[in-house]
ZAVO-477064 format. One record per residue (C-alpha): residue number from 1; residue in three letters; x negated, y, z negated. Coordinates in nm, 4 decimals. Layout:
! ZAVO-477064
<r pos="NUM" code="ALA" px="X" py="Y" pz="Z"/>
...
//
This chain:
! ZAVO-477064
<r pos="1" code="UNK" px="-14.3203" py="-7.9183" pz="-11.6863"/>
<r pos="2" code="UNK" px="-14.4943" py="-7.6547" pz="-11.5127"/>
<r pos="3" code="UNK" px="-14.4663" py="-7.3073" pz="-11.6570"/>
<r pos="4" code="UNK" px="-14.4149" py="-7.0147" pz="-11.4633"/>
<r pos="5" code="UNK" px="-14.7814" py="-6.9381" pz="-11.4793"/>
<r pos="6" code="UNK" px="-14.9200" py="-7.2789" pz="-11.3806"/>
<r pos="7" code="UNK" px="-14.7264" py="-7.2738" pz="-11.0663"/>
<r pos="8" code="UNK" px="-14.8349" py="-6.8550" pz="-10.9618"/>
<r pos="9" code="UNK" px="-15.1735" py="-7.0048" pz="-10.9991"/>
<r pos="10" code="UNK" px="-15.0974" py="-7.2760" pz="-10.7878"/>
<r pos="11" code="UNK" px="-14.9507" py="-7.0729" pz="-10.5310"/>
<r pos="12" code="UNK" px="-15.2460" py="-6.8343" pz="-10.5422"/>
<r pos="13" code="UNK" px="-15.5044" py="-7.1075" pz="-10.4798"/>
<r pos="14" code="UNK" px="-15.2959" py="-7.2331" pz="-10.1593"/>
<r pos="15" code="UNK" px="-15.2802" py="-6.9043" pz="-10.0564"/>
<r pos="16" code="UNK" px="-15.6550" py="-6.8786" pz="-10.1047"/>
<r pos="17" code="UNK" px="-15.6656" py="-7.2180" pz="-9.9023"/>
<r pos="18" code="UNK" px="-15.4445" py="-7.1035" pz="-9.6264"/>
<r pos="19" code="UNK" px="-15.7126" py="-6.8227" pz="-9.5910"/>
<r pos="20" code="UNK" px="-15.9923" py="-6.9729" pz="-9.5794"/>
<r pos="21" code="UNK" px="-15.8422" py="-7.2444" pz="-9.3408"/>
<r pos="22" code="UNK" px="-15.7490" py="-6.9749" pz="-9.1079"/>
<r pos="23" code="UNK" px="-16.1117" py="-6.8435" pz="-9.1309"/>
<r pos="24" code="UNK" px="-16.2514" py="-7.1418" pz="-9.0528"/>
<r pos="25" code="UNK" px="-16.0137" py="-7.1847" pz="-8.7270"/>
<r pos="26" code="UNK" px="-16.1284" py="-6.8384" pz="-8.6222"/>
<r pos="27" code="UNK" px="-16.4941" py="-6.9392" pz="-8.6681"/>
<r pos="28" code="UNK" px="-16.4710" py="-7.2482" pz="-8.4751"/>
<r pos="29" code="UNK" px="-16.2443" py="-7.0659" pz="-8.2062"/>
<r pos="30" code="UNK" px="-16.4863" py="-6.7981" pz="-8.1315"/>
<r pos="31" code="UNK" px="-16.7800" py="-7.0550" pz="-8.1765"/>
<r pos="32" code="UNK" px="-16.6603" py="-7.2428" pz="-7.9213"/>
<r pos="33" code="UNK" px="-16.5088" py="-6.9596" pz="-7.6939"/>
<r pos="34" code="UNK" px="-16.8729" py="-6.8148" pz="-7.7156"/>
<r pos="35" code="UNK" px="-17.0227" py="-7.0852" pz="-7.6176"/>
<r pos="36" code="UNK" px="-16.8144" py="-7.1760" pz="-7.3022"/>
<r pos="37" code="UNK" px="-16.8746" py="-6.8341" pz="-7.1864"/>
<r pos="38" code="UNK" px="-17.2346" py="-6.8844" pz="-7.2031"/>
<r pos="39" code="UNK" px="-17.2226" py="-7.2092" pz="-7.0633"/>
<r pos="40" code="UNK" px="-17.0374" py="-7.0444" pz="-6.7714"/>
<r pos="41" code="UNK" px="-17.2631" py="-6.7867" pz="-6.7226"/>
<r pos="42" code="UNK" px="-17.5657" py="-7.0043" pz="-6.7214"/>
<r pos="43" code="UNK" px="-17.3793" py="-7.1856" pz="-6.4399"/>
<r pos="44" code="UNK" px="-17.3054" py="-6.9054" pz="-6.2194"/>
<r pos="45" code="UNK" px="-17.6342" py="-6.7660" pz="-6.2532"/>
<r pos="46" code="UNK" px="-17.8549" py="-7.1408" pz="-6.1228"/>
<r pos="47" code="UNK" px="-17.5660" py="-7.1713" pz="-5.8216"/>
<r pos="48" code="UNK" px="-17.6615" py="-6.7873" pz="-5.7436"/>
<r pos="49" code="UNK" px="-18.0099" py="-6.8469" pz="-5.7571"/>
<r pos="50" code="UNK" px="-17.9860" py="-7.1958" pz="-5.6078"/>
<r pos="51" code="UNK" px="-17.7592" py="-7.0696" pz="-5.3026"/>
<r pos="52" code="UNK" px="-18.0557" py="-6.7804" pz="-5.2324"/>
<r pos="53" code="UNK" px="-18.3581" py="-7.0531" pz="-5.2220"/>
<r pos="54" code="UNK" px="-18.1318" py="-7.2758" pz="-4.9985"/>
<r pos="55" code="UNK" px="-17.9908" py="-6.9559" pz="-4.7593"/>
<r pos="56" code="UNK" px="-18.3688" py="-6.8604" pz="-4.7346"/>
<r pos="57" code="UNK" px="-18.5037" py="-7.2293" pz="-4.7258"/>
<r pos="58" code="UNK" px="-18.2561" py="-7.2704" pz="-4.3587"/>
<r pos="59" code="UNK" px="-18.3414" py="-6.9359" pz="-4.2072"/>
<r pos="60" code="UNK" px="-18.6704" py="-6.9871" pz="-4.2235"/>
<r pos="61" code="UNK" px="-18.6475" py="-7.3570" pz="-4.0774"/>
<r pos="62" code="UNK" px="-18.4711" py="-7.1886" pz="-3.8356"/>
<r pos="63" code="UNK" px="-18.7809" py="-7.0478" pz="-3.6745"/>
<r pos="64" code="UNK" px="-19.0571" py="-7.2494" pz="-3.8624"/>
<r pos="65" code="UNK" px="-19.0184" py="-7.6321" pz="-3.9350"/>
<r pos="66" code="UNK" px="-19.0249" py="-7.6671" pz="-4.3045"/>
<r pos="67" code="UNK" px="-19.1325" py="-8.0575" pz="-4.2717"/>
<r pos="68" code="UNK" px="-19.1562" py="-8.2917" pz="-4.5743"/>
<r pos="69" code="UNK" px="-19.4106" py="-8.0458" pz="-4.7698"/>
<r pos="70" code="UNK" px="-19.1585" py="-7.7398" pz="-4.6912"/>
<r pos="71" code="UNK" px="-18.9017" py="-7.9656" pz="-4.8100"/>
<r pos="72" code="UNK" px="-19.0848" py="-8.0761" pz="-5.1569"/>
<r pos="73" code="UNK" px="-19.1611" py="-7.6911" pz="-5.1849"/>
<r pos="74" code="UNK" px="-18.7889" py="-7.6083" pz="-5.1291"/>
<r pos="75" code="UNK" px="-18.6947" py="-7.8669" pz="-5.4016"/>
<r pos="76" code="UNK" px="-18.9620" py="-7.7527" pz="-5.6413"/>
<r pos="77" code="UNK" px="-18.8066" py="-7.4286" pz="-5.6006"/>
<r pos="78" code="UNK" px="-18.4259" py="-7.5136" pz="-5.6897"/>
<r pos="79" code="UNK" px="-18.5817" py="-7.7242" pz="-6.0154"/>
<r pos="80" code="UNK" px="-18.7697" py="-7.4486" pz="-6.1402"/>
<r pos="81" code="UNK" px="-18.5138" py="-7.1640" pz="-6.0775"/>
<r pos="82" code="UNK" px="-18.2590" py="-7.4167" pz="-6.2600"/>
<r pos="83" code="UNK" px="-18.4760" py="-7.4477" pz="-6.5484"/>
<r pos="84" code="UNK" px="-18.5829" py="-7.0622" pz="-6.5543"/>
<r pos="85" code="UNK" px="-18.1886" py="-6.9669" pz="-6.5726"/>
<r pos="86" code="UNK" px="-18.1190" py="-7.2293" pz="-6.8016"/>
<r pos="87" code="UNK" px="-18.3354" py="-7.0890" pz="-7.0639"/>
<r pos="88" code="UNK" px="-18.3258" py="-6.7531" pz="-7.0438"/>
<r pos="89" code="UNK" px="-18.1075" py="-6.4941" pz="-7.2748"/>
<r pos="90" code="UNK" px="-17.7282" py="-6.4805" pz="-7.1351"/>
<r pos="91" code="UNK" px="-17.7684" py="-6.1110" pz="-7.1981"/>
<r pos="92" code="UNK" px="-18.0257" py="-5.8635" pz="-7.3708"/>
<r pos="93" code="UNK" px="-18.0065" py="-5.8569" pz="-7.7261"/>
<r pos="94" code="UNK" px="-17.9123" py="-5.4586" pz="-7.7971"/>
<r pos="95" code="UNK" px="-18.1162" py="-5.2686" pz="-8.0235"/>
<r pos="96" code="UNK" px="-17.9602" py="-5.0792" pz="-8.3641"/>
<r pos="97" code="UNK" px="-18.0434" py="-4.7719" pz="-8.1749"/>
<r pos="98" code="UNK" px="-17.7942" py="-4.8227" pz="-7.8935"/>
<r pos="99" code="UNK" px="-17.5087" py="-4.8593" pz="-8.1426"/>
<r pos="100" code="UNK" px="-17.4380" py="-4.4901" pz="-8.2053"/>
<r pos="101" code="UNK" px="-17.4524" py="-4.4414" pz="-7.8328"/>
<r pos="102" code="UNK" px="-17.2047" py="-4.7521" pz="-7.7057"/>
<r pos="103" code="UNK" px="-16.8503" py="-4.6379" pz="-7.6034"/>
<r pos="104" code="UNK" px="-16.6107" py="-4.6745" pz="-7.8959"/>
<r pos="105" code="UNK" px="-16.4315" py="-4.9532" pz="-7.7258"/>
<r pos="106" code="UNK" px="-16.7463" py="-5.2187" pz="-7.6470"/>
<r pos="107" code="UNK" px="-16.8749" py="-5.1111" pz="-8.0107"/>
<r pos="108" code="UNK" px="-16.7108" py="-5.4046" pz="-8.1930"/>
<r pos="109" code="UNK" px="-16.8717" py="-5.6553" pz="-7.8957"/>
<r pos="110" code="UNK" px="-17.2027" py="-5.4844" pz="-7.8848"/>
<r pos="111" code="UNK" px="-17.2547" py="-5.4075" pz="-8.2685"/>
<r pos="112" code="UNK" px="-17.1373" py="-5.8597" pz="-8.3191"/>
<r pos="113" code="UNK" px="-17.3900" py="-5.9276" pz="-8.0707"/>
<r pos="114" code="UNK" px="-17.6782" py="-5.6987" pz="-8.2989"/>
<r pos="115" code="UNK" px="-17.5414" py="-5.8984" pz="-8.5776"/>
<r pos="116" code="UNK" px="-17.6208" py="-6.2511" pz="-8.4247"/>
<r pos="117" code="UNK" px="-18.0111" py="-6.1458" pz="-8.3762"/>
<r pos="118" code="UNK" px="-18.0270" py="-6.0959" pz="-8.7062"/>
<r pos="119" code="UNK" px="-17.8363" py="-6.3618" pz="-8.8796"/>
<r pos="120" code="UNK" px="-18.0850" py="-6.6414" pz="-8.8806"/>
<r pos="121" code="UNK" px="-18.3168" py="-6.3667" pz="-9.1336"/>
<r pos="122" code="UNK" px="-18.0041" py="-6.3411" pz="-9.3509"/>
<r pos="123" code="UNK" px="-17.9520" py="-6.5699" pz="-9.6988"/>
<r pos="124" code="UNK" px="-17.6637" py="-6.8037" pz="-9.6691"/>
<r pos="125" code="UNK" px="-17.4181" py="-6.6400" pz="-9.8482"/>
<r pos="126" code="UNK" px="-17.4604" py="-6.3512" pz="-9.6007"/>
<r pos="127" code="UNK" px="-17.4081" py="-6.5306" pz="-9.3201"/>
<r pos="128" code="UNK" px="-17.1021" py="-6.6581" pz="-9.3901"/>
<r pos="129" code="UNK" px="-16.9859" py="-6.2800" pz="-9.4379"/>
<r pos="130" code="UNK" px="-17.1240" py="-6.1705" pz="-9.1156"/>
<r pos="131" code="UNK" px="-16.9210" py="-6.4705" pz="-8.9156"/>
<r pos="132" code="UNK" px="-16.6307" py="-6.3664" pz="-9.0682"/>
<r pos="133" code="UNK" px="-16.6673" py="-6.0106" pz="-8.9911"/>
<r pos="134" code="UNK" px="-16.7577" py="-6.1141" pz="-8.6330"/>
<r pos="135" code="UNK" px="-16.4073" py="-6.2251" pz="-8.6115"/>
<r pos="136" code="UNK" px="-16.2438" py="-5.9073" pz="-8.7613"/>
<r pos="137" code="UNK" px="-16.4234" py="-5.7474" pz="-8.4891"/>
<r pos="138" code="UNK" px="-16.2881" py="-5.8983" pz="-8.2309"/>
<r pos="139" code="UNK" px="-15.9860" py="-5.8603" pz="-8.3179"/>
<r pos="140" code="UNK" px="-16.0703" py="-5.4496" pz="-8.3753"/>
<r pos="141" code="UNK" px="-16.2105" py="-5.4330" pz="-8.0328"/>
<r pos="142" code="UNK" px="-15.8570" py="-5.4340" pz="-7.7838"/>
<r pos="143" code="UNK" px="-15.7494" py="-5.1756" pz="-8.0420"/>
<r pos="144" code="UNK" px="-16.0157" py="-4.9681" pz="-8.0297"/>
<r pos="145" code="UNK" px="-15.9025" py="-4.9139" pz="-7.6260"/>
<r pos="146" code="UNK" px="-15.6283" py="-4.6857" pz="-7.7345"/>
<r pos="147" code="UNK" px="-15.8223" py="-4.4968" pz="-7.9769"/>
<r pos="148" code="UNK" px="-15.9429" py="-4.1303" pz="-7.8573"/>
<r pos="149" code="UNK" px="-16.3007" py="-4.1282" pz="-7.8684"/>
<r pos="150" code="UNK" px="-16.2890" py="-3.7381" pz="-8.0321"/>
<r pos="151" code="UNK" px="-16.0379" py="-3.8307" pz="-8.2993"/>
<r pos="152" code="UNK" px="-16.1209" py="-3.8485" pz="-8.6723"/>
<r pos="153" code="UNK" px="-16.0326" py="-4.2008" pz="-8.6955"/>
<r pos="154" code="UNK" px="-16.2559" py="-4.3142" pz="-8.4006"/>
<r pos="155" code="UNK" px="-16.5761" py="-4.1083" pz="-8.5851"/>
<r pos="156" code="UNK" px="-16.4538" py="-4.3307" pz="-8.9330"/>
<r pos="157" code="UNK" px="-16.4729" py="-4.6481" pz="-8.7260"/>
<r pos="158" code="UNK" px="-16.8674" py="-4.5512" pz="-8.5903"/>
<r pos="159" code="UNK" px="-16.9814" py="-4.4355" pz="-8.8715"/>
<r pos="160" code="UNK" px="-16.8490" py="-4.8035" pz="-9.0422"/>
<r pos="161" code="UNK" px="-16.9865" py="-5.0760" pz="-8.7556"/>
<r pos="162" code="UNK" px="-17.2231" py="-4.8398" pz="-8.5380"/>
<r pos="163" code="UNK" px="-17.4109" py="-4.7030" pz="-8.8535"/>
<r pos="164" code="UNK" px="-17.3181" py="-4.7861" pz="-9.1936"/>
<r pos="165" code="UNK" px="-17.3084" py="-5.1409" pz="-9.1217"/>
<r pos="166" code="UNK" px="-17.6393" py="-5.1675" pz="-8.9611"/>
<r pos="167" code="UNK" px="-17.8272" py="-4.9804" pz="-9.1185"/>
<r pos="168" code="UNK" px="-17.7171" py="-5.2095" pz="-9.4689"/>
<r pos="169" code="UNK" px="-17.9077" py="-5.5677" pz="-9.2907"/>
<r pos="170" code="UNK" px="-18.2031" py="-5.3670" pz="-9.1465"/>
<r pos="171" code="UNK" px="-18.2340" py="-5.1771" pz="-9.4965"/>
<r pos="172" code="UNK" px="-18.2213" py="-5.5238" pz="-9.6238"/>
<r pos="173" code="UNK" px="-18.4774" py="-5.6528" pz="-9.3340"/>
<r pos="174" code="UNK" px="-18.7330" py="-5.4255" pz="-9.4735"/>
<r pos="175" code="UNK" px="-18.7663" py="-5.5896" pz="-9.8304"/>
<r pos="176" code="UNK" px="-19.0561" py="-5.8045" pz="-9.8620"/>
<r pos="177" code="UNK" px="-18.9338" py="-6.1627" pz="-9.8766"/>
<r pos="178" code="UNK" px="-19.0421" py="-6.2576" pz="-10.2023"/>
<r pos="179" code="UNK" px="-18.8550" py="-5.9593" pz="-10.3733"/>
<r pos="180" code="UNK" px="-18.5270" py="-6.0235" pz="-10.2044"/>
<r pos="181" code="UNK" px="-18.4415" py="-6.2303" pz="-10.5048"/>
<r pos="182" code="UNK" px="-18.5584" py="-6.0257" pz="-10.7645"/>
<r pos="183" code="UNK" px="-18.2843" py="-5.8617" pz="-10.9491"/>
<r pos="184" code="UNK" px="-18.3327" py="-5.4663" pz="-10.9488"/>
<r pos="185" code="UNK" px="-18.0237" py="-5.2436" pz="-11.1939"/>
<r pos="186" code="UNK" px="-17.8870" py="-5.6191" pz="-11.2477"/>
<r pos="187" code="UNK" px="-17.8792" py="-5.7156" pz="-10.8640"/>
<r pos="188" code="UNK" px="-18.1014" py="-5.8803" pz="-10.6538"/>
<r pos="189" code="UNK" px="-18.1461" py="-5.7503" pz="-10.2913"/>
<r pos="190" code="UNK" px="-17.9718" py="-6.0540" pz="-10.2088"/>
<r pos="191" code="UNK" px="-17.6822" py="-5.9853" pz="-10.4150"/>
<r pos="192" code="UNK" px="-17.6855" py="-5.6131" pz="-10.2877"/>
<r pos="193" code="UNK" px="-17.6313" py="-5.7508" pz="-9.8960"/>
<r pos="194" code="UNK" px="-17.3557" py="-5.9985" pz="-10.0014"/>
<r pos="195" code="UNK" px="-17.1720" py="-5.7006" pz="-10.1889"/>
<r pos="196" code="UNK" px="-17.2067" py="-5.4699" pz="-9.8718"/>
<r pos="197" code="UNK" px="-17.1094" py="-5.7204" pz="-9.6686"/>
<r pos="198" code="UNK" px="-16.7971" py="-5.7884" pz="-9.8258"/>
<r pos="199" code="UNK" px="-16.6761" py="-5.4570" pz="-9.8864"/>
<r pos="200" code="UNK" px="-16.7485" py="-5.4100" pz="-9.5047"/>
<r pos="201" code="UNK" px="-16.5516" py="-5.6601" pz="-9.4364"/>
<r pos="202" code="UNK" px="-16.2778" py="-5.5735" pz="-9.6165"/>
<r pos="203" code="UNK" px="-16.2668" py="-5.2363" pz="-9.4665"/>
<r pos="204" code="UNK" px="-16.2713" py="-5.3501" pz="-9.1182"/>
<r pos="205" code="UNK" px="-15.9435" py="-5.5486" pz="-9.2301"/>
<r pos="206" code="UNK" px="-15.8107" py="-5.2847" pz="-9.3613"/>
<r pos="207" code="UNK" px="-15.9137" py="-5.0429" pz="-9.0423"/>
<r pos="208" code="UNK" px="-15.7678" py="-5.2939" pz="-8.8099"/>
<r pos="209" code="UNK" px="-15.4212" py="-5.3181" pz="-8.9851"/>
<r pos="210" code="UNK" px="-15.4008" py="-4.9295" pz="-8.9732"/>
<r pos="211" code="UNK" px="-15.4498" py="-4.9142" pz="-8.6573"/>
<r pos="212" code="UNK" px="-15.2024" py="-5.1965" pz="-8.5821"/>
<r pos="213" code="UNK" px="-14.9234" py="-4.9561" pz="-8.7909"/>
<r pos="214" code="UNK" px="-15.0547" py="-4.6644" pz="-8.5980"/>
<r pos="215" code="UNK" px="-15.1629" py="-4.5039" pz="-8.9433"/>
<r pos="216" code="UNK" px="-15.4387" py="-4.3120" pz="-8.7980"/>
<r pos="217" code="UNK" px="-15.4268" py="-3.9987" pz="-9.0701"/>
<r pos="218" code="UNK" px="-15.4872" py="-4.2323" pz="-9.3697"/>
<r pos="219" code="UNK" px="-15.7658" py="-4.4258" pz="-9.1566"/>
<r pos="220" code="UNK" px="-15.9075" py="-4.0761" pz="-9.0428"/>
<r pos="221" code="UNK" px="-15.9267" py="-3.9683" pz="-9.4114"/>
<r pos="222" code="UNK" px="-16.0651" py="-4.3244" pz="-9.5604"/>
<r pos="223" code="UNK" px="-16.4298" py="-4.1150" pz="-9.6791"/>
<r pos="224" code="UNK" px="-16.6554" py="-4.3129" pz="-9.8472"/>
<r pos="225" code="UNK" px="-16.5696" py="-4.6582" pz="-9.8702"/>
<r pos="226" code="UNK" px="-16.8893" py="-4.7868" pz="-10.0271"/>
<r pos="227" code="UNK" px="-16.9132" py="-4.8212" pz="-10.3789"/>
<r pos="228" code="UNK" px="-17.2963" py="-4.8508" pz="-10.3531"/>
<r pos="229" code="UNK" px="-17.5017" py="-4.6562" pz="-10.0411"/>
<r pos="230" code="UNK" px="-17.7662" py="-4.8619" pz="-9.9685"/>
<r pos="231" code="UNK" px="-18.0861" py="-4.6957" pz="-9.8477"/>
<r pos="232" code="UNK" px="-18.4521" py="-4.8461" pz="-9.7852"/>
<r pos="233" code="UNK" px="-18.5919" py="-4.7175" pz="-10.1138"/>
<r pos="234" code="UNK" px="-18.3134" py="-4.9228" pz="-10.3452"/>
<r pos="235" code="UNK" px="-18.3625" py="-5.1831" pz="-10.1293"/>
<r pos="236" code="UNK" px="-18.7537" py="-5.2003" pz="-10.1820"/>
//
């Protein structure tokens, strides 16, 4: 028979599962919410543009007959504008800059969209943390509304995803790519960004349940979370 420990392990690794299973759901979920909201946009922005060409194309057959050339110009028009909007960026990628600028409440949005330019330059393992704190963010950001900007716990919840954050993957971004998996004091750079990463993204958990109990002392008095600071030169 099972003892008591066998089945506390057992329970621990479903609990693990159940985790991870929920992770997964909120990945896919946003994923796929993200992606219908760019879809959408996309839409709205070829009828816009395809509405103007045709309002234009009829006011000036109004006074000048287009004939079949005007015609083939008009459609020409309504392809290209289609393709045009198609391909171009839903929205401007911010720059890291902009992040210790951007009201408290769109910082969550505008510091997840940062993260997405830079993903593709991250290693896997990193990836996978910056999905997951994409989620946590979202689910910071309608909390965040309530918060006064001036308050201590507002500054601890900039200084985390509008400057600490950051500034870890573009510290990381300036290694040279062959030294990013060189181990330097027993870590590789590599190592170093998964580390931040996940403390990061435990302390956005931890921000977000705070504010949830309406603890905002103990979140205004967190300090300094990370173990290690990362900075360029022990990155390099």
């Amino acid at each position: 028979m099972p003892s008591d420990v066998d089945r506390l392990l057992a329970r621990g690794e479903e609990l693990i599962e159940r985790s991870r299973a929920r992770t997964e759901g909120a990945l896919a979920t946003r994923t796929r919410k993200r992606r219908e909201a760019e879809i959408l946009s996309r839409l709205g922005r070829i009828a816009a543009a395809d509405a103007v060409i045709i309002i234009a194309a009829i006011t000036i057959g109004m006074f000048v007959p287009l004939g079949m050339f005007g015609a083939l110009a008009v459609m020409m028009l309504l392809i290209l504008a289609t393709l045009v909007f198609a391909s171009l960026p839903v929205t401007s990628a911010p720059r890291v800059e902009q992040l210790v600028q951007v009201p408290l409440k769109a910082l969550p949005s505008t510091t997840e969209r940062w993260l997405e330019t830079q993903r593709l330059a991250l290693p896997a393992p990193a990836r996978t943390l910056v999905d997951s704190i994409g989620v946590k963010l979202e689910t910071l950001a309608p909390q965040l509304a309530r918060l006064d900007e001036s308050s201590p716990a507002a500054n601890e919840v900039r200084k985390l995803i509008g400057e600490q954050l950051p500034e870890l993957v573009k510290g990381y971004g300036l290694v040279p790519e062959p030294l990013r998996t060189v181990p330097r004091n027993g870590m590789t750079p590599d190592q170093q960004l998964a580390q931040g990463l996940q403390v990061i993204d435990e302390e956005i958990a931890e921000m977000t349940a705070q504010l949830a109990q309406g603890d905002l002392d103990a979140l205004a008095t967190r300090g300094n979370f990370l173990q290690i600071k990362y900075k360029d030169d022990e990155l390099g």
